[in-house]
Residue, then its C-alpha position, 0 to 999 in steps of 0.5 A: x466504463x467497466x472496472x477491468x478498463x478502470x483498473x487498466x487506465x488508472x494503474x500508473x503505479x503497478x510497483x507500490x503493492x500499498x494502493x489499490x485502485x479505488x472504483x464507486x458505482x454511480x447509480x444515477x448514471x449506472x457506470x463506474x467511475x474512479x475514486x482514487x488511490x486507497x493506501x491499504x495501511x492507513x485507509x486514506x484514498x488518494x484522489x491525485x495520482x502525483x501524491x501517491x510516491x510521496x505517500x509511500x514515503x511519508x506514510x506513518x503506517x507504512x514506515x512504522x518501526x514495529x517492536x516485536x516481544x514475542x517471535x510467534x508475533x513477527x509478521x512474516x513480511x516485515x524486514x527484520x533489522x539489527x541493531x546497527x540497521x542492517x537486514x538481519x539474516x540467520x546465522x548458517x552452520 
């Protein structure tokens, strides 16, 4: 089978932009074959399509609070709260 019909028939999860579809080359049998779900965050590679949500949830690496010191360091696609949990917005004038 070839990856475009891999990735076609493997991709239930379209919505969770951690995973990506992992795909290995048997050589034997000269075909690709699906591997599993690979979280891009922690490394992991999921091989049952259920865990995958439960993943997103429970994931350290995917949920970890990052503490920033220097703002040249803020990753641009992190959410940014306040301290009271809200999404933090800048102040228009």
């Amino acid at each position: 089978m070839k990856q475009e019909d891999l990735h076609d028939k493997h991709n239930k999860y379209p919505e969770y932009k951690n995973f990506h579809l992992a795909h290995n080359y048997d050589t034997n049998l000269k075909i690709w074959k699906f591997a599993g779900y690979k979280c891009v965050k922690c490394g992991r590679i999921l091989t049952q399509t259920n865990i995958v949500p439960r993943h997103e949830q429970n994931c350290k690496d995917i949920n970890k609070v990052r503490i920033y010191k220097d703002l040249n360091e803020i990753d641009p696609s992190a959410t940014i709260l306040t301290d009271d949990g809200k999404v933090w917005a800048p102040y228009r004038f």
